[in-house]
C-alpha positions as CSV (number, residue, x, y, z in Angstrom):
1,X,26.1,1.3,41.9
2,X,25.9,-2.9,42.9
3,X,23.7,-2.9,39.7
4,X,26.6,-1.8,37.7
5,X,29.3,-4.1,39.6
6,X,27.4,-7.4,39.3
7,X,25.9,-6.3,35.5
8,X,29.5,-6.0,34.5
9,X,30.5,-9.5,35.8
10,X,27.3,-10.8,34.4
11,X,27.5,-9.0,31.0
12,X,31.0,-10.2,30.3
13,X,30.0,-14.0,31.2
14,X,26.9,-13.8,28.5
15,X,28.9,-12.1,25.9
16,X,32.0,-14.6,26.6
17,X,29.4,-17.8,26.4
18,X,27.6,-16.4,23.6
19,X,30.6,-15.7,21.7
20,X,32.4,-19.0,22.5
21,X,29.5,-20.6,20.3
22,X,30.2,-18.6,17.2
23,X,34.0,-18.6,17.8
24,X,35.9,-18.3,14.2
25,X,32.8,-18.5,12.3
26,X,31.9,-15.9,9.5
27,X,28.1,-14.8,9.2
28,X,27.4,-17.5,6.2
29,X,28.3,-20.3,8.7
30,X,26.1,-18.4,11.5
31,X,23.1,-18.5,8.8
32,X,23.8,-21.9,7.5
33,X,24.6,-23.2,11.2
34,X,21.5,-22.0,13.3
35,X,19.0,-20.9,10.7
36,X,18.9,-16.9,11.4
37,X,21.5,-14.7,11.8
38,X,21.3,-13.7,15.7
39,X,19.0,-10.5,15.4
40,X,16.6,-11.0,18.4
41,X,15.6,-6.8,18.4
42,X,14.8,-7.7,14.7
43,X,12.5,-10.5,15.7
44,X,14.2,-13.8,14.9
45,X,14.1,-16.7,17.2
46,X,17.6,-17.1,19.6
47,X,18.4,-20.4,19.7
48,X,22.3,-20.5,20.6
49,X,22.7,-22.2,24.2
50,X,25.2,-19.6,26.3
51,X,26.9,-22.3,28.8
52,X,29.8,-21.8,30.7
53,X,31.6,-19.4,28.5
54,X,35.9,-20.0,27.7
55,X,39.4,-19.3,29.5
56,X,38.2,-15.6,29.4
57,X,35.3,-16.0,32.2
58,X,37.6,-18.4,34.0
59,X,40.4,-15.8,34.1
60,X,37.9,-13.0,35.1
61,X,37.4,-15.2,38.2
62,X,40.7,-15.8,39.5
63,X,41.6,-12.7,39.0
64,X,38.5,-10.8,41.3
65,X,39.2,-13.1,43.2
66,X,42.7,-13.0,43.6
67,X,42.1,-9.1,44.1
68,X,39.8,-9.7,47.0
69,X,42.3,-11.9,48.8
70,X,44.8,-10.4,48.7
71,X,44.3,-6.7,47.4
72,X,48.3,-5.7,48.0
73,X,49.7,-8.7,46.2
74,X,47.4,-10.5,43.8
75,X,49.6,-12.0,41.5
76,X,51.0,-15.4,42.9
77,X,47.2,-16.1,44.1
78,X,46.3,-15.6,40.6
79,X,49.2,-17.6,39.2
80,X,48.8,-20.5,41.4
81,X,45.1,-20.8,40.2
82,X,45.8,-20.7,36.9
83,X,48.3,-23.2,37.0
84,X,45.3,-25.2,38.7
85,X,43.0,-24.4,35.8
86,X,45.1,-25.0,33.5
87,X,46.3,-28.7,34.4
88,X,42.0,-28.8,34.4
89,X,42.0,-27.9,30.9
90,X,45.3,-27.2,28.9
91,X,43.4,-27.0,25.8
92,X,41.7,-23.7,27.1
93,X,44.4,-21.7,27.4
94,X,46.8,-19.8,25.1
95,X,50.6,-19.9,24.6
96,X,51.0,-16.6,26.5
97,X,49.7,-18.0,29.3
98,X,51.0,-21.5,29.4
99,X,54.6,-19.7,28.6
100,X,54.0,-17.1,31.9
101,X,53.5,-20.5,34.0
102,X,57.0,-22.2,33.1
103,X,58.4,-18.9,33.9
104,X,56.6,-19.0,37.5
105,X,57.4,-22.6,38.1
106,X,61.3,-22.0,37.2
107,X,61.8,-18.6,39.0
108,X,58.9,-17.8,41.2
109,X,57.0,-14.9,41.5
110,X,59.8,-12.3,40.2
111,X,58.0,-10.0,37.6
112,X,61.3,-9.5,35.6
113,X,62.1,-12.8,34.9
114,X,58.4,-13.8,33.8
115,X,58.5,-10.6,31.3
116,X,62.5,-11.4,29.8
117,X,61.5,-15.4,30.0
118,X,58.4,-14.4,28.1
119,X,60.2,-12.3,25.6
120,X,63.1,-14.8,25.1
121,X,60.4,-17.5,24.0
122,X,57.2,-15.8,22.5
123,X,59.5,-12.2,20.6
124,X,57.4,-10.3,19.0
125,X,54.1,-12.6,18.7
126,X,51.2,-10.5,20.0
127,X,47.4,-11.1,20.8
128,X,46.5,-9.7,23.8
129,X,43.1,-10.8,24.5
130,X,44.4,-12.7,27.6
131,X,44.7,-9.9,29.3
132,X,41.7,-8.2,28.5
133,X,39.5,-10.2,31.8
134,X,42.1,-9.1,34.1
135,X,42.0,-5.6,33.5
136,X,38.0,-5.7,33.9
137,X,38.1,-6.3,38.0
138,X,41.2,-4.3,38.3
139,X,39.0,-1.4,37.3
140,X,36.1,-2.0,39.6
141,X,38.5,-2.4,42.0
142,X,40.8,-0.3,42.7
143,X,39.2,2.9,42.8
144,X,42.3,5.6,42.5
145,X,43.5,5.6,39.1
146,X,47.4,6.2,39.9
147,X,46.8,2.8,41.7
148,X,44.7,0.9,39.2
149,X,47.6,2.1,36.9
150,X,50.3,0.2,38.6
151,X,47.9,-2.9,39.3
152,X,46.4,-2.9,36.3
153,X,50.1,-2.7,33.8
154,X,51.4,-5.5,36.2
155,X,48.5,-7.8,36.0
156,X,48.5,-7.3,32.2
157,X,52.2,-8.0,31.9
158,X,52.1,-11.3,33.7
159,X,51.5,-12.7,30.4
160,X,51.4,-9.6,27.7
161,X,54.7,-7.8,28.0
162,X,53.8,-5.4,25.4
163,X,53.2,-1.3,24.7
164,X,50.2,-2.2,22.7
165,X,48.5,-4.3,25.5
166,X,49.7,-1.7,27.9
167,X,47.9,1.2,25.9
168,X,44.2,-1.0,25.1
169,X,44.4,-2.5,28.8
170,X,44.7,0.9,30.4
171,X,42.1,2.2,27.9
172,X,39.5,-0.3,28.6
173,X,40.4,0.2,32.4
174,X,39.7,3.6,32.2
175,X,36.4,3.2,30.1
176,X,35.2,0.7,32.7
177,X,36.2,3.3,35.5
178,X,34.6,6.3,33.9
179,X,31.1,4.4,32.7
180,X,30.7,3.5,36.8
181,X,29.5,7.3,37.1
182,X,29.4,9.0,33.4
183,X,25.8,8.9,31.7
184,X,27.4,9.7,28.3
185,X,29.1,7.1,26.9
186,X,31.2,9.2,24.2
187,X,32.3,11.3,27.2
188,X,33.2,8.5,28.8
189,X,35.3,7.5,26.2
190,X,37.1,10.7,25.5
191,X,38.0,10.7,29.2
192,X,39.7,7.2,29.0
193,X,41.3,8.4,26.0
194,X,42.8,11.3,27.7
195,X,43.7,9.5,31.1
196,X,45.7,6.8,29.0
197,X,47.8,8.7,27.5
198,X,48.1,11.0,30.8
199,X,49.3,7.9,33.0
200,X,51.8,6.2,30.3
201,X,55.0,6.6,29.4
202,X,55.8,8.7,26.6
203,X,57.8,5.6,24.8
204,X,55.4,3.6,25.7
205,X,52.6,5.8,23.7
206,X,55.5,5.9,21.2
207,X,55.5,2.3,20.6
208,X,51.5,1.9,20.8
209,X,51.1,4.8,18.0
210,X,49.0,2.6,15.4
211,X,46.5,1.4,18.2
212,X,46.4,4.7,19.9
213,X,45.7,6.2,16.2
214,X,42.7,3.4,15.9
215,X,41.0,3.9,19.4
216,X,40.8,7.5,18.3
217,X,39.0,7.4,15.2
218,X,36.8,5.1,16.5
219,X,34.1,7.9,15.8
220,X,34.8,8.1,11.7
221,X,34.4,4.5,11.5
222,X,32.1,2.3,9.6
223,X,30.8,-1.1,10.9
224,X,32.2,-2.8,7.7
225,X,35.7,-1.7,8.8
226,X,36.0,-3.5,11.8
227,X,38.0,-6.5,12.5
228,X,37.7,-9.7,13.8
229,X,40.7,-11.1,14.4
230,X,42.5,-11.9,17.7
231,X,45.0,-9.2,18.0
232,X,44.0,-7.0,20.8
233,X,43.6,-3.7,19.4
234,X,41.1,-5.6,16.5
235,X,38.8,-6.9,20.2
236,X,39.0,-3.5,22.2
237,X,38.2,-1.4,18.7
238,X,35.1,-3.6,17.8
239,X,33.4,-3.9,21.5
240,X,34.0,-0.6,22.0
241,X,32.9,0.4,18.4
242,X,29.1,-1.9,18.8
243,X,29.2,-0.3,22.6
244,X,29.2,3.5,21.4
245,X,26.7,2.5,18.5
246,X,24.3,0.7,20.0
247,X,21.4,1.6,22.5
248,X,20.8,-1.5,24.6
249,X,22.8,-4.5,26.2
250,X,21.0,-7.1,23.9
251,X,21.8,-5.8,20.8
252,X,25.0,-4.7,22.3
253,X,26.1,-8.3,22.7
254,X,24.7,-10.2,20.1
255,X,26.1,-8.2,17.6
256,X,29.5,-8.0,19.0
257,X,29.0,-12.4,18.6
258,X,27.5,-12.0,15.6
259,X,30.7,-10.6,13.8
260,X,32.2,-14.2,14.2
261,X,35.9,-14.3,14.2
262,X,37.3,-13.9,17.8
263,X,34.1,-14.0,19.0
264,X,34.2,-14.8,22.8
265,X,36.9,-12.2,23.6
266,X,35.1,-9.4,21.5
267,X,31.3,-10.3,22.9
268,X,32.7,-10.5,26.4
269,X,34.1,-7.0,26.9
270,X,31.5,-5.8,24.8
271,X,29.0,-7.5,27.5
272,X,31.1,-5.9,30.2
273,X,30.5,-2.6,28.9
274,X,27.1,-3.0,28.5
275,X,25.8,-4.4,31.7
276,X,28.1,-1.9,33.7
277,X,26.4,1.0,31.6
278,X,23.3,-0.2,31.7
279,X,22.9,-2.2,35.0
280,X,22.1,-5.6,36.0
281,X,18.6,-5.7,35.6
282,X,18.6,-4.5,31.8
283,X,20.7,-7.5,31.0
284,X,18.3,-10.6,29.1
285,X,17.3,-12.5,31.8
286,X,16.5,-14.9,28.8
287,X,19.6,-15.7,28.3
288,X,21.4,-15.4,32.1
289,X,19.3,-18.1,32.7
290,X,20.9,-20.5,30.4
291,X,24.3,-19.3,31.7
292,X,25.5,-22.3,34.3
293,X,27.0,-20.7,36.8
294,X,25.3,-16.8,37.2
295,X,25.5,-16.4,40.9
296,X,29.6,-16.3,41.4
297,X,29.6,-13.7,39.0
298,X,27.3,-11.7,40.6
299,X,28.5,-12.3,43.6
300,X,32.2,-11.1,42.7
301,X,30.4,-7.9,41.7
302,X,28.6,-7.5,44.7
303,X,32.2,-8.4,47.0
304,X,34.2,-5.7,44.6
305,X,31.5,-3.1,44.7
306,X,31.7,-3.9,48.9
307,X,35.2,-4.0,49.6
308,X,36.4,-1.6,46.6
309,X,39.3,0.6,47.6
């Protein structure tokens, strides 16, 4: 079960790095850019250096570890180091999150007034994506699902105060939960599908209909339909899409990069499904080794998969 907890970490740190390199970038530009499109299984040569990955791996960590701090009350640890990250590297970071952190600074640590100050300033304006690396620790975590449920929706809407996010975040919560023991992956999948929509709100389901309707139909999809842009349904459809259709981590990943667009976001949870699937030792040890910083990821998994509750 460590194997699972640390490839996870792992997985979503290669796909975020990977993906970060290919970032808004169509498959022309991949050809023209590096030579060969990125199919390694197909025999091509990989020369993309991973790195250090974006704001997604860096939110991933302060948020396990916020968890292992303080399991009860994560959230101002995990808003006081993003604040600190973020006065690191402002240009990192999205408008959701920067807009969460005036809220903090002007009321404290009152969920309420982050989500209506949130709201008030950002309406209707939706991605999503920023919640996505919160949700993946949540779900290693916290091991009963009414209370990854409660964590999980209030970690999400510290910057995402949204039914959509709220549906795809409890989703992939769920997915991540069920692979840790499941051996099929469509099972898996129906089984998230049916625990969403057992633990939210009717209205909320109500208001999340169109994503609901695509996470569904996943199945009677072709690859050509998937999209790449940054709204959050379009990241959690296609990693979850390549996951279901594809039968080892490496391809897993690389194709999830390989679609371009919001690349690190999409590669990253597409990682994460694939290393907690498969383990950490199916993962390319290739390419972990050009990651620059491999052991605090896996040793956040091996702390969550210790201290899980």
């Amino acid at each position: 079960m460590k194997e699972k907890y640390t490839g996870c970490l792992l997985g979503f740190y290669l796909g975020d790095a990977l993906g970060v390199t290919l970032e808004n970038m169509n498959e022309k530009e991949i050809r023209n850019k590096y030579g060969v499109f990125q199919e390694i299984a197909g025999g091509g040569p990989f020369n993309l250096p991973p790195g250090e990955g974006s704001d997604d791996t860096k939110i991933l960590i302060i948020t396990a570890t916020s968890i292992l701090r303080a399991p009860e009350n994560p959230y101002p640890l995990l808003l006081e180091a993003l604040q600190e990250e973020v006065l690191k590297r402002p240009e990192l970071y999205g408008t959701a999150t920067r807009t969460a952190l005036e809220a903090y600074e002007l009321f404290g640590f009152i969920p309420e007034k982050i989500e209506s100050y949130l709201i008030s300033r950002l309406g209707e304006r939706l991605c999503g994506n920023g919640s996505l690396p919160r949700i993946i620790p949540t779900a290693l975590y916290y091991s009963d699902d009414d209370v990854f449920r409660n964590y999980a929706l209030n970690l999400s809407r510290l910057t995402h105060p949204h039914s959509v996010v709220d549906y795809t975040g409890l989703f992939l919560g769920f997915f991540v939960k069920e692979l840790l023991t499941e051996v099929n992956r469509l099972k898996a999948y129906e089984e998230a599908l049916k625990k969403a929509d057992f633990y939210l709100k009717r209205a909320t389901l109500t208001k999340a209909r169109a994503s609901r309707e695509r996470l569904y139909r996943l199945s009677y999809l072709n690859a050509c339909d998937l999209k790449t842009g940054g709204f959050v349904t379009d990241t959690v459809e296609a990693a979850v899409y390549i996951f279901l259709a594809e039968d080892n981590p490496l391809d897993i990943i690389i194709k999830s990069a390989n679609l371009g667009g919001d690349a690190d976001s999409r590669a990253a949870l597409a990682g994460a499904l694939a290393g907690i699937y498969y383990g950490r030792e199916k993962l390319p040890e290739e390419l972990l080794k050009k990651l620059t910083e491999p052991s605090q990821l896996e040793q956040l998994g091996e702390l969550l998969w210790v201290k899980k509750w």
